[in-house]
C-alpha positions as CSV (number, residue, x, y, z in Angstrom):
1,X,238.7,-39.6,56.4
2,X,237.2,-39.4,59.9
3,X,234.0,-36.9,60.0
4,X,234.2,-33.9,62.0
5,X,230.8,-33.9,63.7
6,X,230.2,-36.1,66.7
7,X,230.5,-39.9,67.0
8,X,226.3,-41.3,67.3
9,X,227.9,-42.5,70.5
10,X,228.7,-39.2,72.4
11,X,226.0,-37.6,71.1
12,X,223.6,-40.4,72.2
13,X,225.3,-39.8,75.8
14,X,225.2,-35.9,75.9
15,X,221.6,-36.0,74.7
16,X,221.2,-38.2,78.0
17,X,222.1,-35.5,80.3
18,X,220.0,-32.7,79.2
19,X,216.6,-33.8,80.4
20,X,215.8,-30.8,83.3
21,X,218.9,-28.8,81.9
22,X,218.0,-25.1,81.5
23,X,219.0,-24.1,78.1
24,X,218.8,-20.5,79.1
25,X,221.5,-21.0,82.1
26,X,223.6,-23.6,80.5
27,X,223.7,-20.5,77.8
28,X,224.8,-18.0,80.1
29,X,227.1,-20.4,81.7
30,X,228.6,-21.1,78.8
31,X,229.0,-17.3,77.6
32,X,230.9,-17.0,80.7
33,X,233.2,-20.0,80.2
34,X,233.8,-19.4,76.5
35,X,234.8,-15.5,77.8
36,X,237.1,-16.4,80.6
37,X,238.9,-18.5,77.9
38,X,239.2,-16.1,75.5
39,X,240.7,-13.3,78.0
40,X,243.5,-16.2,79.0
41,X,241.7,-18.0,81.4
42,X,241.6,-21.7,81.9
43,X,238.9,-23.8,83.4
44,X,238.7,-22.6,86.6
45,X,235.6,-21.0,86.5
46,X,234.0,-24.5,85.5
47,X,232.8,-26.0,89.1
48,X,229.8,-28.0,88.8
49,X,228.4,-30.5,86.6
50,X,225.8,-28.0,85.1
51,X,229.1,-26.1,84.1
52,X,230.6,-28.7,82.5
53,X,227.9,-29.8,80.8
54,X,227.2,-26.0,79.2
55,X,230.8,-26.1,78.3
56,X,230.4,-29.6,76.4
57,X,227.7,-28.6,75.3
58,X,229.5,-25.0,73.4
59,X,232.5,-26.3,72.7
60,X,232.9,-30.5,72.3
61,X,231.4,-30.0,68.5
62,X,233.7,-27.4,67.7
63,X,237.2,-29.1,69.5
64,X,236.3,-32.4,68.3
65,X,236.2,-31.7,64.3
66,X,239.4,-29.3,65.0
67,X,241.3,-32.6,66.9
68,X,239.6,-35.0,64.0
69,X,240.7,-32.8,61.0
70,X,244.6,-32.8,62.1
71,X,244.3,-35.9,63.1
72,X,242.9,-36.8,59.7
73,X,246.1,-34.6,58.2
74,X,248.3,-36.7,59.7
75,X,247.0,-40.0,58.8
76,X,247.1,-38.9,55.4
77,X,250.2,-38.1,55.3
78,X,251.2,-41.7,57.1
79,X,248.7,-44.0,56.3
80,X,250.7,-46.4,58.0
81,X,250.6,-44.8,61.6
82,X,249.1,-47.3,64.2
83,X,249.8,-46.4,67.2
84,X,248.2,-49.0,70.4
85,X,248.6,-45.9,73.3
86,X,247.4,-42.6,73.8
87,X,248.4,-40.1,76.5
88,X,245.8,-37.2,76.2
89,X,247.1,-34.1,78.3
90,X,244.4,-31.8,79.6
91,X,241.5,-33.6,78.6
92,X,238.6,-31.9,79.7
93,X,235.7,-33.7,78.8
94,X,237.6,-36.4,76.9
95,X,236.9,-34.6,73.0
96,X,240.5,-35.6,72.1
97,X,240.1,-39.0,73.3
98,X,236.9,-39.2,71.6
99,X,238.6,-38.1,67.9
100,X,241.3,-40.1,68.4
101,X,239.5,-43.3,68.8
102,X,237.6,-43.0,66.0
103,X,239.9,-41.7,63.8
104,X,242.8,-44.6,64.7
105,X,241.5,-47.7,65.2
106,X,244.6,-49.4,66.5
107,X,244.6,-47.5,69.5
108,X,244.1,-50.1,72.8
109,X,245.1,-47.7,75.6
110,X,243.6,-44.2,76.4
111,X,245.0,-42.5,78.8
112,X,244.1,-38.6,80.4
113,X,245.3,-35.9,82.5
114,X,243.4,-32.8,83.8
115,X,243.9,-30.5,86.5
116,X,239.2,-30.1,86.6
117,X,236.7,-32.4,88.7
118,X,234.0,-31.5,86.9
119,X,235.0,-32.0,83.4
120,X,237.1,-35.2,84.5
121,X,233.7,-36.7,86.2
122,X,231.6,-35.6,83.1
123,X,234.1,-37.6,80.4
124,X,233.6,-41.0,83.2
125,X,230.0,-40.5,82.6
126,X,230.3,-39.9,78.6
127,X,232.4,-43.0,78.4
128,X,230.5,-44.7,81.3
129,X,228.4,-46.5,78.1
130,X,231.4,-46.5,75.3
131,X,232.2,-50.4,74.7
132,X,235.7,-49.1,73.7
133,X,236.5,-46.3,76.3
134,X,234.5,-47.6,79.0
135,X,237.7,-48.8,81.3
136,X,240.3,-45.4,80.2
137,X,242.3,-43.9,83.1
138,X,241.7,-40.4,84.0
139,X,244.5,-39.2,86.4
140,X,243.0,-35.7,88.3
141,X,245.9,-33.1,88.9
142,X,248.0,-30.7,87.4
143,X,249.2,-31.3,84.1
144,X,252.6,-30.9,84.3
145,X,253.1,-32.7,87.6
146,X,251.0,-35.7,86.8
147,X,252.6,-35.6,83.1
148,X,256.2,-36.3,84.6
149,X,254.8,-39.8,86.6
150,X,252.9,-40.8,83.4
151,X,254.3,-43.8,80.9
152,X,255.2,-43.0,77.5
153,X,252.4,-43.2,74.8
154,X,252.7,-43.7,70.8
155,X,250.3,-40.5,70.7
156,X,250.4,-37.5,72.9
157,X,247.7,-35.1,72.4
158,X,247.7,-31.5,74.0
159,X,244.4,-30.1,72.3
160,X,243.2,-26.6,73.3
161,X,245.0,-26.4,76.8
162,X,248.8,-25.2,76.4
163,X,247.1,-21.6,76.1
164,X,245.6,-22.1,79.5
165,X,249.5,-21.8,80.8
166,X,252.0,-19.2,81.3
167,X,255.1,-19.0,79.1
168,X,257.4,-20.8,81.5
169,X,255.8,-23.4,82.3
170,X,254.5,-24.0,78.6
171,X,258.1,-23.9,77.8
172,X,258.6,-26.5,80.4
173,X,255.5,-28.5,79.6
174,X,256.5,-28.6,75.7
175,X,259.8,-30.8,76.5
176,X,258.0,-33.1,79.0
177,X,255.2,-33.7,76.6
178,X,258.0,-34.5,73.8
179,X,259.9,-37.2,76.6
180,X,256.3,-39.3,77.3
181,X,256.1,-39.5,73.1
182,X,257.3,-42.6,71.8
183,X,256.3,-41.6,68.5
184,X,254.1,-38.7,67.1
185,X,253.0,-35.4,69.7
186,X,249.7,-33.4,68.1
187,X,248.9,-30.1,69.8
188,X,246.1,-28.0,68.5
189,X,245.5,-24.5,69.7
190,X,242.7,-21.7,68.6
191,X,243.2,-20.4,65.0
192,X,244.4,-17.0,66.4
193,X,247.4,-15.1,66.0
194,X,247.9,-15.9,69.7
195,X,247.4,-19.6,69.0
196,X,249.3,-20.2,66.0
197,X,252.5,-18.5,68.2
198,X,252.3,-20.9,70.4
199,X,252.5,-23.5,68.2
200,X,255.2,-22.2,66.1
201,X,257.3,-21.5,69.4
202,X,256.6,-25.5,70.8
203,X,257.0,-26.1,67.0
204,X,260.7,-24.8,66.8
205,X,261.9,-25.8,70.7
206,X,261.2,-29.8,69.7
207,X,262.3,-29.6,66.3
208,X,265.5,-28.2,68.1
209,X,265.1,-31.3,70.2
210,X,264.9,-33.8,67.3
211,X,261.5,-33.9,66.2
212,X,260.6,-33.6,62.7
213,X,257.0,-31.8,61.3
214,X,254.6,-34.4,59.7
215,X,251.8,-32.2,59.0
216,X,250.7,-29.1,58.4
217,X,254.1,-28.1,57.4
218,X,255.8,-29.6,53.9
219,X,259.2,-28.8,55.7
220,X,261.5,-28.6,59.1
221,X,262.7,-25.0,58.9
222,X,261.0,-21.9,60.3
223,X,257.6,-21.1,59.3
224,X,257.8,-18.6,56.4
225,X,254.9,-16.8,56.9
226,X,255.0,-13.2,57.5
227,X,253.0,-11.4,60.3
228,X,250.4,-10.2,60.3
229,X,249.7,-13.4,58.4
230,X,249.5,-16.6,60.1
231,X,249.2,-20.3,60.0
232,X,245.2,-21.8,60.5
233,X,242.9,-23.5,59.3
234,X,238.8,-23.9,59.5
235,X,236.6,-27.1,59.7
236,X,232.7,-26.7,59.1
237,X,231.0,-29.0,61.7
238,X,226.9,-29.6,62.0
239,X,224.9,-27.6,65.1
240,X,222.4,-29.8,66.7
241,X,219.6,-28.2,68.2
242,X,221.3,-28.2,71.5
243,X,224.8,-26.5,70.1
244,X,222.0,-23.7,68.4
245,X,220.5,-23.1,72.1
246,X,223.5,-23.0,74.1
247,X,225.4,-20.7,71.4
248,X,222.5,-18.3,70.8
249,X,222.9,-19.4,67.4
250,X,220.6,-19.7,64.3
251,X,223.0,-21.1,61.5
252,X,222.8,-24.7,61.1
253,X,226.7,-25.0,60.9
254,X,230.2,-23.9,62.5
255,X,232.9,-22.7,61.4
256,X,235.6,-24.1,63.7
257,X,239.3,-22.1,63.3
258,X,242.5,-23.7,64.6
259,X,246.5,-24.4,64.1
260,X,247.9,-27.2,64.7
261,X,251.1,-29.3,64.3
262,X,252.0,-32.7,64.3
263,X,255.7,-34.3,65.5
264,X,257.3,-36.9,64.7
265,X,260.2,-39.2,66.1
266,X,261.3,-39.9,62.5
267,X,261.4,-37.9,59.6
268,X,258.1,-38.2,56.9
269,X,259.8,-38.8,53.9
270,X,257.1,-37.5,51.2
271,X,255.8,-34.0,52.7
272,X,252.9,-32.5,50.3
273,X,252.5,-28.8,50.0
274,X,249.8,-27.3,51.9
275,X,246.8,-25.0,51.0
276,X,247.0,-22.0,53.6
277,X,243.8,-20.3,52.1
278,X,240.7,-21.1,50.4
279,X,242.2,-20.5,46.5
280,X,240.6,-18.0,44.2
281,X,238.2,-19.4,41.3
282,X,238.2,-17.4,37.9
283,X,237.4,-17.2,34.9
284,X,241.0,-17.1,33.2
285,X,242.8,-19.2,36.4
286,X,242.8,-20.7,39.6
287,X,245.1,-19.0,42.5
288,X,245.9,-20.9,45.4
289,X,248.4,-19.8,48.6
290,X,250.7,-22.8,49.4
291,X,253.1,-23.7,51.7
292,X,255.9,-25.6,49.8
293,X,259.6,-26.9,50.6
294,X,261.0,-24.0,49.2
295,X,258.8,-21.2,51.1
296,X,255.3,-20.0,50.6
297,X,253.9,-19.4,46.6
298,X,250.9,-18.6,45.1
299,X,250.6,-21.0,42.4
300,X,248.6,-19.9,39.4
301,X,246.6,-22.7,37.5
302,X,245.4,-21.5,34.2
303,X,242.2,-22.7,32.8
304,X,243.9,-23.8,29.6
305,X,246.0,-26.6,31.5
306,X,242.5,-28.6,31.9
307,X,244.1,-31.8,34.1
308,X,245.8,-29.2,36.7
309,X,243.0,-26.8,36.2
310,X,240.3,-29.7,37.5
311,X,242.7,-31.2,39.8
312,X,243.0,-27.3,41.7
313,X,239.3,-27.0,41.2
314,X,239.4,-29.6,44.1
315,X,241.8,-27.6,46.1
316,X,239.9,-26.9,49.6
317,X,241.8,-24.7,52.3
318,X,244.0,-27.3,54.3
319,X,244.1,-29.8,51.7
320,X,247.7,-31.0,51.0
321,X,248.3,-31.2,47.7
322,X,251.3,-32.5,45.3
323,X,251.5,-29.5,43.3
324,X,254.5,-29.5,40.6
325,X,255.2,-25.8,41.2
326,X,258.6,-24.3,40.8
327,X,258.0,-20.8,41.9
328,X,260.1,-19.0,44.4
329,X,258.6,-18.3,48.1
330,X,256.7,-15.1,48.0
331,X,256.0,-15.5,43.7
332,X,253.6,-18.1,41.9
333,X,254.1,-18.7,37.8
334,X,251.6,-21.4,36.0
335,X,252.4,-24.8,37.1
């Protein structure tokens, strides 16, 4: 499994760029980037290089170990998948391109779209001294527009950018992104009720389309989950002193919360159950929330069953999991 903090390489090149930065304005910047995202925005209020640099600065940690941990999700579900292209759509300061190429080795072309100068200039510069992503082509326009010219790639990625969009055109963004994948299309939003919508609406268009779920979900059909519950999931990542300064923040490490969902040309054949919540430790037995083939069930591991009891021990929210559970969706019985 990949890690989810920062490759020594991009953190050797972001450490670079902070010599005369002022932590207390990058801060602020950043405080106003991260809130113009959060009301709907996108990244037009990032203009300058100090911007994009605060923004990098906030949010790379966070995005990267979100990209990395459904990227490692989906590798673990194919071990097999190799894919030689990426096409990474709305790029921003290259994170996704960054996870990807260290969590798939067999990746030989990288390729990215964004609509921002200033992000697009800073990625260049982060990948200026990269030995494997020095020479990666960074196209500057909008997404959709620059999306329809591009050539097809093994691996799309669309990581933290389809919520920049309105409905209509993420509608229409959602079937050109599925025509330039030759093989699997990841999209990672913010673990909100907001984000996980968006994936289960792209989710259900492409599936209608042809494509088939490889991770999170053990199953094609429509997501079982009843509102106001939702799909998400939470990768801890490491604050250097930087991250700290520029997030006002005193805790060590990050909680990063996101959905996701990986698409496939071809059906997975093995599809593990997935762990939806952190599962309940105690005394008598071990409750866990999973999504399974047959709908969502809280399986109930007693600790008199030792093997399954110390293989759930290991459960982590996330995880998938081969769980020989026979419960019906909404009800859990002892494995």
């Amino acid at each position: 499994m990949t890690s989810p903090d920062l490759p020594a390489e991009l953190r050797s090149a972001l450490n670079a760029r902070l010599a005369g930065l002022s932590r207390s304005d990058a801060a602020s910047r950043a405080a106003v980037i991260s809130q113009t995202y959060r009301e709907g925005g996108g990244s037009g209020t990032i203009k300058s290089e100090t911007d994009a640099l605060a923004y990098a600065l906030a949010r790379m940690p966070a995005t990267y170990a979100a990209v990395v941990a459904s990227l490692n999700a989906l590798t673990e579900i194919r071990p097999d998948f190799a894919p030689t292209s990426l096409l990474d759509v709305g790029a921003g300061p290259g994170t996704a391109t960054w996870a990807t190429a260290e969590a798939l080795s067999s990746l030989q072309h990288f390729a990215l779209l964004d609509a921002n100068g200033a992000l697009r200039t800073l990625a260049l510069e982060l990948f200026h001294d990269s030995t494997r992503l020095r020479d990666v082509g960074y196209e500057l326009g909008q997404a959709r527009a620059l999306l329809a010219q591009a050539e097809a790639a093994d691996l799309v990625i669309a990581s933290y950018m389809i919520g920049e969009i309105g409905d209509a055109e993420r509608t229409a963004l959602a079937e050109t992104l599925w025509s330039k994948t030759k093989d699997t299309l990841l999209v990672v939003e913010p673990g909100t009720p907001a984000g996980y919508a968006r994936i289960i609406s792209l989710r259900a268009r492409l599936i209608a389309a042809g494509a088939h779920v490889a991770a999170p979900c053990p199953h094609d059909g429509a997501c079982p989950l009843v509102a106001p519950d939702w799909c998400h999931f939470s990768q801890r990542l490491q604050r250097s002193r930087a991250h700290k300064q520029i997030k006002g923040a005193e805790l060590p490490f990050e909680d990063e919360r996101f959905a996701y969902v990986a698409l496939t040309r071809t059906p997975v054949t093995a599809r593990p159950s997935r762990v939806l919540a952190q599962p309940m430790v105690g005394k008598v037995e071990i409750s866990a929330k999973l999504c399974t083939a047959e709908g969502v069930v809280v399986a109930k591991v007693p600790r008199r069953t030792k093997a399954d009891y110390a293989r759930a021990r290991r459960w982590r929210w996330g995880d998938a999991v081969q769980a020989s559970i026979a419960g019906r969706p909404g009800e859990g019985r002892d494995p």
